[in-house]
mmCIF entry with sequence, helices, sheets and N, C-alpha, C, O atoms, coordinates in Angstrom:
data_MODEL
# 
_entry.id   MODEL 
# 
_entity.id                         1 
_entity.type                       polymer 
_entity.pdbx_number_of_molecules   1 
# 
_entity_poly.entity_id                      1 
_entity_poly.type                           'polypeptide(L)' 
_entity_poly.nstd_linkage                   no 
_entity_poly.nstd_monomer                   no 
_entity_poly.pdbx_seq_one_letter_code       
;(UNK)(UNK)(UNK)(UNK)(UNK)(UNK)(UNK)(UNK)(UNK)(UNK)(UNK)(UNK)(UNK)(UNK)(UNK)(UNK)
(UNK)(UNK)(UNK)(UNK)(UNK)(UNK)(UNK)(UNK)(UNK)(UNK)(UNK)(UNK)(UNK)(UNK)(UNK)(UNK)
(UNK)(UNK)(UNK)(UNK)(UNK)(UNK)(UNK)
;
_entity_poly.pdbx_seq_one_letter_code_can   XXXXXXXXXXXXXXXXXXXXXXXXXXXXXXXXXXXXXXX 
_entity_poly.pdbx_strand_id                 A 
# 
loop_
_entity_poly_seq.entity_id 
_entity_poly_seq.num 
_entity_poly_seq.mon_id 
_entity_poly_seq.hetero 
1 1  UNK n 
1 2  UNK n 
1 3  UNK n 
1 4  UNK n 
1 5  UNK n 
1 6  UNK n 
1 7  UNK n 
1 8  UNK n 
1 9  UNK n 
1 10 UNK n 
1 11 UNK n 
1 12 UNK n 
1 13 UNK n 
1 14 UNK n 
1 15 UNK n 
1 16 UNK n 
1 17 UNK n 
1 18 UNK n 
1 19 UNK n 
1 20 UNK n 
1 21 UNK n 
1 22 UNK n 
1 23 UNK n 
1 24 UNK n 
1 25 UNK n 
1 26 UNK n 
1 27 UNK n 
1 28 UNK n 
1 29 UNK n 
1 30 UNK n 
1 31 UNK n 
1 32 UNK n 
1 33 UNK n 
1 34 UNK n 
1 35 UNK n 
1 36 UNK n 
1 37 UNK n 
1 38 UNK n 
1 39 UNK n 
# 
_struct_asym.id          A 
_struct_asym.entity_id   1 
# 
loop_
_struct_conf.conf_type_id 
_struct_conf.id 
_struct_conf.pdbx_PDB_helix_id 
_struct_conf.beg_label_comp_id 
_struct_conf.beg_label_asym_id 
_struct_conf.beg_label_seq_id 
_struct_conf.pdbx_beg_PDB_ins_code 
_struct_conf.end_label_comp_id 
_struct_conf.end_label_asym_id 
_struct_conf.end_label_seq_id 
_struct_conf.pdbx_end_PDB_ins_code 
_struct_conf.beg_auth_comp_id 
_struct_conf.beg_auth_asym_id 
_struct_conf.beg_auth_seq_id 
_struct_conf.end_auth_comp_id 
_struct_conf.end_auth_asym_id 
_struct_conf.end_auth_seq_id 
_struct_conf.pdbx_PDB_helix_class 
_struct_conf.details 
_struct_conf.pdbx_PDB_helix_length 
HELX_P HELX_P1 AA1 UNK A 2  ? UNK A 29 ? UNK A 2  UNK A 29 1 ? 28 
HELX_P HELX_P2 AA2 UNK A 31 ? UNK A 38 ? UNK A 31 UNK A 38 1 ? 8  
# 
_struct_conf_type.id          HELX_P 
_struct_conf_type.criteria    ? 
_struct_conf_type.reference   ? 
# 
loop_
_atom_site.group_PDB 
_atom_site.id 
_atom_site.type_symbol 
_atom_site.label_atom_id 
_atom_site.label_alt_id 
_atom_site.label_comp_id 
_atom_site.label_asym_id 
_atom_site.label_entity_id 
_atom_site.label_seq_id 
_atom_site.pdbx_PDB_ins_code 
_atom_site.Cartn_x 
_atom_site.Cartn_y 
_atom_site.Cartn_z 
_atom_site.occupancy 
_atom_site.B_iso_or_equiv 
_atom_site.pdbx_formal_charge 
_atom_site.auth_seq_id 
_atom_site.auth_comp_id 
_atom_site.auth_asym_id 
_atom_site.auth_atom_id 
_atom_site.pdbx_PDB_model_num 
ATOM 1   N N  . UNK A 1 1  ? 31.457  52.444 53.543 1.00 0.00 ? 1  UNK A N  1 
ATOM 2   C CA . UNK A 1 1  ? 31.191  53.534 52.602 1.00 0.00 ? 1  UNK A CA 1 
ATOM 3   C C  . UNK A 1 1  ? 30.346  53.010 51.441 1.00 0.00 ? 1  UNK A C  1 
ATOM 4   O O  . UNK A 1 1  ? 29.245  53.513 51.217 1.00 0.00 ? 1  UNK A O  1 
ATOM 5   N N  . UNK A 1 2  ? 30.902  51.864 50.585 1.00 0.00 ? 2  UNK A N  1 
ATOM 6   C CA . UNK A 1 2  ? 29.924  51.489 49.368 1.00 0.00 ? 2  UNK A CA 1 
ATOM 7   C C  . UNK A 1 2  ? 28.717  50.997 49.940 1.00 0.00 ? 2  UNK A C  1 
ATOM 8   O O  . UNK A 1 2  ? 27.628  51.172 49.393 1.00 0.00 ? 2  UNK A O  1 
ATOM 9   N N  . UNK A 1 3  ? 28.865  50.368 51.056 1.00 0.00 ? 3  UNK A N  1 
ATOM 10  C CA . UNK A 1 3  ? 27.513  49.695 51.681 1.00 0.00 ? 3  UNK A CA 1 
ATOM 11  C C  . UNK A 1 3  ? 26.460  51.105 52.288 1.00 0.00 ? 3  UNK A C  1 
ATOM 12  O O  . UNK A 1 3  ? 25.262  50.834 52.214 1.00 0.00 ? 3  UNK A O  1 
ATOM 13  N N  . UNK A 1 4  ? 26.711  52.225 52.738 1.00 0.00 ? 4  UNK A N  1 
ATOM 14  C CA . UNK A 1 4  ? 26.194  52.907 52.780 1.00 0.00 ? 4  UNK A CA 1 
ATOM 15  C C  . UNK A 1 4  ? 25.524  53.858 51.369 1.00 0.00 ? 4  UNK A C  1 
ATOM 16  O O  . UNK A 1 4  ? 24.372  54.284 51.298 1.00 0.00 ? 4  UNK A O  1 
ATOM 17  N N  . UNK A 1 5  ? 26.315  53.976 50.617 1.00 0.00 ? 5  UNK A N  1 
ATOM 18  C CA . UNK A 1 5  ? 25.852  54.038 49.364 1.00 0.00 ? 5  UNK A CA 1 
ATOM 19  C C  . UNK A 1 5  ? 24.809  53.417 48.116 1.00 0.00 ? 5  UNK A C  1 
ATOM 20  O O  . UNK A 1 5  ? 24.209  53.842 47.128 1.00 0.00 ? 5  UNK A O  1 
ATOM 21  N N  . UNK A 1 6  ? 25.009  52.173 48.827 1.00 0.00 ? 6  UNK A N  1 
ATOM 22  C CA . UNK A 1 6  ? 23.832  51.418 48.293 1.00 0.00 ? 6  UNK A CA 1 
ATOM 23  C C  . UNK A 1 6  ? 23.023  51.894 49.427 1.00 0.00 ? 6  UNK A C  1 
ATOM 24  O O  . UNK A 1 6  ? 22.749  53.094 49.447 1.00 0.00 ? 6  UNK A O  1 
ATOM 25  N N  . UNK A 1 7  ? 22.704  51.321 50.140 1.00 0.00 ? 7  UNK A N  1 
ATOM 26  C CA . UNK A 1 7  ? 21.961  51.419 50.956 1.00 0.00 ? 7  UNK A CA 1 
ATOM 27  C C  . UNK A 1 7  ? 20.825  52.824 50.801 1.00 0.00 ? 7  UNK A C  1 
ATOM 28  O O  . UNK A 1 7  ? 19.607  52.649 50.850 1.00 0.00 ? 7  UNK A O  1 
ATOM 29  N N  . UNK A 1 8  ? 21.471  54.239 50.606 1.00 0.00 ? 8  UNK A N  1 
ATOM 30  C CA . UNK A 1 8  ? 21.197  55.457 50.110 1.00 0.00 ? 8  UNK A CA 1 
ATOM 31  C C  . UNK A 1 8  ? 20.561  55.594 48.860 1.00 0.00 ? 8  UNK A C  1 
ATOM 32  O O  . UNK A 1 8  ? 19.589  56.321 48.655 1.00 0.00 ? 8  UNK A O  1 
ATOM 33  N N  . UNK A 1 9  ? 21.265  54.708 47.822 1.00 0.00 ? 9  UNK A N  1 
ATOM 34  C CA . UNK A 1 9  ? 20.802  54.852 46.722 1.00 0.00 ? 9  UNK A CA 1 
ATOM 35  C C  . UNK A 1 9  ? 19.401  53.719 46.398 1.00 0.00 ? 9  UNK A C  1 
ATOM 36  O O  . UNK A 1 9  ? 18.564  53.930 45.521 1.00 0.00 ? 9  UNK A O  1 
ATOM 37  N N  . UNK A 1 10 ? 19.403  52.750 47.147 1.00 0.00 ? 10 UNK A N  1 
ATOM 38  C CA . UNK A 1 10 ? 18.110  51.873 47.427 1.00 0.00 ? 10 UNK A CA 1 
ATOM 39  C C  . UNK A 1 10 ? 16.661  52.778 48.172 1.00 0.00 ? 10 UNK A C  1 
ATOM 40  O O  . UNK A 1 10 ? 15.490  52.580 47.850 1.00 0.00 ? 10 UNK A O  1 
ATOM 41  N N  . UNK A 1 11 ? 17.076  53.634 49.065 1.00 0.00 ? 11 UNK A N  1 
ATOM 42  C CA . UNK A 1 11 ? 16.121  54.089 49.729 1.00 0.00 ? 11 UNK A CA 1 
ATOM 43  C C  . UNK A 1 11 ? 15.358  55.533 48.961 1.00 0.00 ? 11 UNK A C  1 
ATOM 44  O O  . UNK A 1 11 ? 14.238  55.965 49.235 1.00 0.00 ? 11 UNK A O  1 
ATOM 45  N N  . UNK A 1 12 ? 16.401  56.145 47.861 1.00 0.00 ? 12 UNK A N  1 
ATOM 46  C CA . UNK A 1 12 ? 15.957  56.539 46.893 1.00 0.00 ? 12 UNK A CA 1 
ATOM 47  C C  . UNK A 1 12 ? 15.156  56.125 45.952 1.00 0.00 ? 12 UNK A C  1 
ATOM 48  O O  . UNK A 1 12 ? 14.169  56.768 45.594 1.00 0.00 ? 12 UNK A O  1 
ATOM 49  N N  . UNK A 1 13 ? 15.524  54.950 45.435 1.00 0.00 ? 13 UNK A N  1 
ATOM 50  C CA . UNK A 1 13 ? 14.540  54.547 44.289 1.00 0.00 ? 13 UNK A CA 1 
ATOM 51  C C  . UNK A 1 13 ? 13.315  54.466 44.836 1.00 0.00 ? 13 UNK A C  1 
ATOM 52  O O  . UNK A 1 13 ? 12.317  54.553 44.120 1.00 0.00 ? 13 UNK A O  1 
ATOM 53  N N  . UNK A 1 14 ? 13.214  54.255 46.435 1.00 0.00 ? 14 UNK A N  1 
ATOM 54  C CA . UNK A 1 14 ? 12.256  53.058 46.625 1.00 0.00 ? 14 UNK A CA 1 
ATOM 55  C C  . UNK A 1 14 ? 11.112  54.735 47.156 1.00 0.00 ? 14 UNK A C  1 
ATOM 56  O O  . UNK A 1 14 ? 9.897   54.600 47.307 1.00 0.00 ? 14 UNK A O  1 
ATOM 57  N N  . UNK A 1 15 ? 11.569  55.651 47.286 1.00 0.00 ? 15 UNK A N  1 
ATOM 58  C CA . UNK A 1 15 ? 11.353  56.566 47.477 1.00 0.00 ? 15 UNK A CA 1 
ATOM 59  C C  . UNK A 1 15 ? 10.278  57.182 45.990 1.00 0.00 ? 15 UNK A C  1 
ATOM 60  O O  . UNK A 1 15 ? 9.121   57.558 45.806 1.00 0.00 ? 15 UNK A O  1 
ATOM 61  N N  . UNK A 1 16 ? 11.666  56.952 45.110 1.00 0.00 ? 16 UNK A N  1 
ATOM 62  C CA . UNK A 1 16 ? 10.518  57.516 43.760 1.00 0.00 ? 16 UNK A CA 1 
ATOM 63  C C  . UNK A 1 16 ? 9.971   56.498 43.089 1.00 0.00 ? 16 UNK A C  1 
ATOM 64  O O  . UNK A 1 16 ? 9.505   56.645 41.959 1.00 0.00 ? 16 UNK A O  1 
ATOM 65  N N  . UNK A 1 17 ? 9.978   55.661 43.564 1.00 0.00 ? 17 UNK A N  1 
ATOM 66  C CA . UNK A 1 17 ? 8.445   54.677 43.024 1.00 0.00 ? 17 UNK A CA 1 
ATOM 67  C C  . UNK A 1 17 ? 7.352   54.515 43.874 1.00 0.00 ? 17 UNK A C  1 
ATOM 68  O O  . UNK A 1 17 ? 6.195   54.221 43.575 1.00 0.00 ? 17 UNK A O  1 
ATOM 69  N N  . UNK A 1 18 ? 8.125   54.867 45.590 1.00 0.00 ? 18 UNK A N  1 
ATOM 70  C CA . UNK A 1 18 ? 6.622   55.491 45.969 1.00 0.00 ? 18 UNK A CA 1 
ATOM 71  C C  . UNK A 1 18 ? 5.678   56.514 45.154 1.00 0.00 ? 18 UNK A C  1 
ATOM 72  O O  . UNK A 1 18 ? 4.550   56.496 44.662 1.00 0.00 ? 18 UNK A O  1 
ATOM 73  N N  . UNK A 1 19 ? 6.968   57.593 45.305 1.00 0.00 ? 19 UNK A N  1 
ATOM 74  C CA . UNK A 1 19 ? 6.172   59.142 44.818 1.00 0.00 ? 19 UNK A CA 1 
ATOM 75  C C  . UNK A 1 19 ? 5.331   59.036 43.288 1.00 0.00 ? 19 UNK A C  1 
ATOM 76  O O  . UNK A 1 19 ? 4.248   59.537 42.984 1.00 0.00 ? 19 UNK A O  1 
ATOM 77  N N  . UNK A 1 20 ? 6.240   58.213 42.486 1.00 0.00 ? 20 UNK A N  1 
ATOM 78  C CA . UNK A 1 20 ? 5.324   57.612 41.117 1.00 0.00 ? 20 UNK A CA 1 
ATOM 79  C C  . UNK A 1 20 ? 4.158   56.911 41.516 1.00 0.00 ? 20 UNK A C  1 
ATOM 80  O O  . UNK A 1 20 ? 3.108   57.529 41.340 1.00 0.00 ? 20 UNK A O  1 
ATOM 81  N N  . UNK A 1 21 ? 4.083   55.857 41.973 1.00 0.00 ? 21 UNK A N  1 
ATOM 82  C CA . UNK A 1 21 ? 2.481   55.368 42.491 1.00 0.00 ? 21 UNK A CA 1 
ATOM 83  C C  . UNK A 1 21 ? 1.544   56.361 42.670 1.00 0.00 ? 21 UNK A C  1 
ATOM 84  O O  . UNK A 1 21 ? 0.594   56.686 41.957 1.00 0.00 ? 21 UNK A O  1 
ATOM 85  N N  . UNK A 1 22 ? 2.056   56.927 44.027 1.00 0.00 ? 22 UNK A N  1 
ATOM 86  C CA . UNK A 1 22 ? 1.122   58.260 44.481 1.00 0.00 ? 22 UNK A CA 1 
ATOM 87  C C  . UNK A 1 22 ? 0.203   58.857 43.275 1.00 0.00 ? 22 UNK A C  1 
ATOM 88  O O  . UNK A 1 22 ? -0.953  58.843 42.852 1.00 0.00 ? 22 UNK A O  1 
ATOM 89  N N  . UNK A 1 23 ? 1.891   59.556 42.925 1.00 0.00 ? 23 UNK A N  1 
ATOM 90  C CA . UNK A 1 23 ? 1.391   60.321 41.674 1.00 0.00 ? 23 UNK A CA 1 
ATOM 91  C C  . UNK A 1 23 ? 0.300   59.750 40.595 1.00 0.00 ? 23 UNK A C  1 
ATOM 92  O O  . UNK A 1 23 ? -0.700  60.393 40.277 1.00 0.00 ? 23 UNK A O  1 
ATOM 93  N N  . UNK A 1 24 ? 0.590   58.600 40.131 1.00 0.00 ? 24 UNK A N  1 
ATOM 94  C CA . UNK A 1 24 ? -0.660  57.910 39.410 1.00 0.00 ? 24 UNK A CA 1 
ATOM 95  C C  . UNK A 1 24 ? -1.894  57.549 39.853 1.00 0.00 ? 24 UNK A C  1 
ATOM 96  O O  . UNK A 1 24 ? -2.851  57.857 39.143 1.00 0.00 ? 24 UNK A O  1 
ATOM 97  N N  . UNK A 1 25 ? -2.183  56.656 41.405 1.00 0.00 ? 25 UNK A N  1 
ATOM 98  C CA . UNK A 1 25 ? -2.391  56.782 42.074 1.00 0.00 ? 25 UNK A CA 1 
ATOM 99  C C  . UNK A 1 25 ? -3.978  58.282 41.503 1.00 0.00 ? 25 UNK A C  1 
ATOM 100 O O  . UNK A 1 25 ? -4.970  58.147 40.787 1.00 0.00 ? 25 UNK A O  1 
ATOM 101 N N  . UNK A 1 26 ? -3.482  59.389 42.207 1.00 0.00 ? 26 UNK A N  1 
ATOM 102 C CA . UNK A 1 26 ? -4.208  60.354 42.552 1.00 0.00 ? 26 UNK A CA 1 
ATOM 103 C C  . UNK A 1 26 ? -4.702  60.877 41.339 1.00 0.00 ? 26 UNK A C  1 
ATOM 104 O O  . UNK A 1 26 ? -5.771  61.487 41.334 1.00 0.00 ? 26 UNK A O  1 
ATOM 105 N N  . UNK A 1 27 ? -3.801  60.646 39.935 1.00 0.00 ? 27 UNK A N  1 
ATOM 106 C CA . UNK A 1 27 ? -3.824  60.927 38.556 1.00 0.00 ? 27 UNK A CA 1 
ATOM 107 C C  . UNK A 1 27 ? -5.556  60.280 38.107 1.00 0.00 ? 27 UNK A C  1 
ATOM 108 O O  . UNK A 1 27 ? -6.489  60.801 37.496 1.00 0.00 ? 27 UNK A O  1 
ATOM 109 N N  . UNK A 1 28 ? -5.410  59.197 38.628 1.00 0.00 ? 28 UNK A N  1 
ATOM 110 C CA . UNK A 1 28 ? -6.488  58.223 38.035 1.00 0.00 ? 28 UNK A CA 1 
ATOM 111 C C  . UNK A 1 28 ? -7.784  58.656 39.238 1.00 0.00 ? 28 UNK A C  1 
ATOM 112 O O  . UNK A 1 28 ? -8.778  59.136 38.695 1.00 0.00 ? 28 UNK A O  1 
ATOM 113 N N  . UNK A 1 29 ? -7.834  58.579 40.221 1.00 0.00 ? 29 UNK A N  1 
ATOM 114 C CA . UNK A 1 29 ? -8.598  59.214 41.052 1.00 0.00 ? 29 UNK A CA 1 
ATOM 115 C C  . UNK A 1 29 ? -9.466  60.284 40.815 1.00 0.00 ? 29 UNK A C  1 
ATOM 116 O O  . UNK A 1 29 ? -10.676 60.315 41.041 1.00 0.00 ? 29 UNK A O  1 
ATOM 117 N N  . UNK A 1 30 ? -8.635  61.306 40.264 1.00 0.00 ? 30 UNK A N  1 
ATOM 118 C CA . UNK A 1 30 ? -9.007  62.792 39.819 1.00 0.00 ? 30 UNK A CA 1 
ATOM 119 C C  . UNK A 1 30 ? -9.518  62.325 38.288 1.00 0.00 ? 30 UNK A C  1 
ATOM 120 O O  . UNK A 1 30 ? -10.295 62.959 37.574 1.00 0.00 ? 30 UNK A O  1 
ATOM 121 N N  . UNK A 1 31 ? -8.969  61.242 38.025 1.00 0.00 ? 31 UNK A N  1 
ATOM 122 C CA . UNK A 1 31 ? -10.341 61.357 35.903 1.00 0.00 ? 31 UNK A CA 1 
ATOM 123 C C  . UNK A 1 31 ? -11.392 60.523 37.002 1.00 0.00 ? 31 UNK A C  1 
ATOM 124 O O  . UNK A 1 31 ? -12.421 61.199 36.995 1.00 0.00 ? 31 UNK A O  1 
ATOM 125 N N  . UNK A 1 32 ? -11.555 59.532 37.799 1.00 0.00 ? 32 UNK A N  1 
ATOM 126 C CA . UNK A 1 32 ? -12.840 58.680 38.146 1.00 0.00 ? 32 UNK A CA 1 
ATOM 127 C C  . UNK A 1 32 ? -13.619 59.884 38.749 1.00 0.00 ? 32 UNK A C  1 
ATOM 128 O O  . UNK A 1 32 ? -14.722 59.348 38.855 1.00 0.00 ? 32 UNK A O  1 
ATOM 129 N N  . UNK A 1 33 ? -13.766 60.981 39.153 1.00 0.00 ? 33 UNK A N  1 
ATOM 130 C CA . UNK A 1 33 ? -14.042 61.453 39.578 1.00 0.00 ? 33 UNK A CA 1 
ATOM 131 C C  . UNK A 1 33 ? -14.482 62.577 39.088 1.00 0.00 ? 33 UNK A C  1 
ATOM 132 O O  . UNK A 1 33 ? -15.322 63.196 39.741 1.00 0.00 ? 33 UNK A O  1 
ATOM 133 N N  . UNK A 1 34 ? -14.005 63.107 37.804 1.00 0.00 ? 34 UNK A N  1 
ATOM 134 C CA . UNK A 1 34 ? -14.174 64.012 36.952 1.00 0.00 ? 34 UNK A CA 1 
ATOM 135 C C  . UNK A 1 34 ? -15.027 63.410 36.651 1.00 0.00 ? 34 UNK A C  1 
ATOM 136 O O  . UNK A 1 34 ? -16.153 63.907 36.678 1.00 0.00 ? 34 UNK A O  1 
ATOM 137 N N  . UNK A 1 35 ? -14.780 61.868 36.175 1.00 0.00 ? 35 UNK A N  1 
ATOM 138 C CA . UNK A 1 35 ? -15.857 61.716 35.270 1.00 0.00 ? 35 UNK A CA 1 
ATOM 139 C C  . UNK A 1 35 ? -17.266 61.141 35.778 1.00 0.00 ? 35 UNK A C  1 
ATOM 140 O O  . UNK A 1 35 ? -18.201 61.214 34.980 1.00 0.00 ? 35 UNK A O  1 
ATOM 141 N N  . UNK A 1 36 ? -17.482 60.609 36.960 1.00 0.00 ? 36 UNK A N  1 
ATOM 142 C CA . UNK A 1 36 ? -18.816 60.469 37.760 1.00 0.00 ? 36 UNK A CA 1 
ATOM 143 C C  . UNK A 1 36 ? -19.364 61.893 38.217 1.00 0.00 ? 36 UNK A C  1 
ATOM 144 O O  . UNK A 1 36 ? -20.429 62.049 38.815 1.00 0.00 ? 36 UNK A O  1 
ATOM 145 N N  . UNK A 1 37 ? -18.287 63.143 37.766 1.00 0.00 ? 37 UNK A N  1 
ATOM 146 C CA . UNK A 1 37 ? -19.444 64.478 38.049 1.00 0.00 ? 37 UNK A CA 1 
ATOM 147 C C  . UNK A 1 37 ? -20.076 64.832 36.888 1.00 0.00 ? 37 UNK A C  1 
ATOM 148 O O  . UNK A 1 37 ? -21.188 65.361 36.880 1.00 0.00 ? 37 UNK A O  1 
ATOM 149 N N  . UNK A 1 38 ? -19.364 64.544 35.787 1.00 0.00 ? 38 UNK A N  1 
ATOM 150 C CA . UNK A 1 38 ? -19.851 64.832 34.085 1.00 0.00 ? 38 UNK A CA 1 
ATOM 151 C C  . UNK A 1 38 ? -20.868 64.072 33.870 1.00 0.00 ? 38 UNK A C  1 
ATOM 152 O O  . UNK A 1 38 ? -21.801 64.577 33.246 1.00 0.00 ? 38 UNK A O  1 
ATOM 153 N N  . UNK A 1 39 ? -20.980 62.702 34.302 1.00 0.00 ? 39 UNK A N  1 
ATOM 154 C CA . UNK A 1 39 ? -22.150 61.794 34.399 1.00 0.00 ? 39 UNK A CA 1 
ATOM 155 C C  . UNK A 1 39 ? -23.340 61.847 35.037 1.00 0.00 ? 39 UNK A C  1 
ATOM 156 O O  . UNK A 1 39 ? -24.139 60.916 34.932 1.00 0.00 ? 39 UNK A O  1 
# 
C-alpha cells in the first residue's frame, strides 16, 4: 500500500514537471516566434 503510494505520487510529480517544461517549453517558442514575425 505505502509503496504503491509512493510510487503514484512519484509518477505524478514527474508528470507535472513534464507538463511545466512543455508548458514553458511552447511559452518561449510562441515569443521566438512572435518576435522573428515583428522583425
Amino acid at each position: 500500500m505505502s509503496h504503491k503510494l509512493t510510487t503514484q505520487k512519484l509518477v505524478s510529480m514527474s508528470v507535472a514537471a513534464l507538463t511545466g517544461a512543455g508548458l514553458c517549453a511552447l511559452f518561449t517558442m510562441v515569443l521566438f516566434v512572435t518576435g522573428a514575425l515583428a522583425a
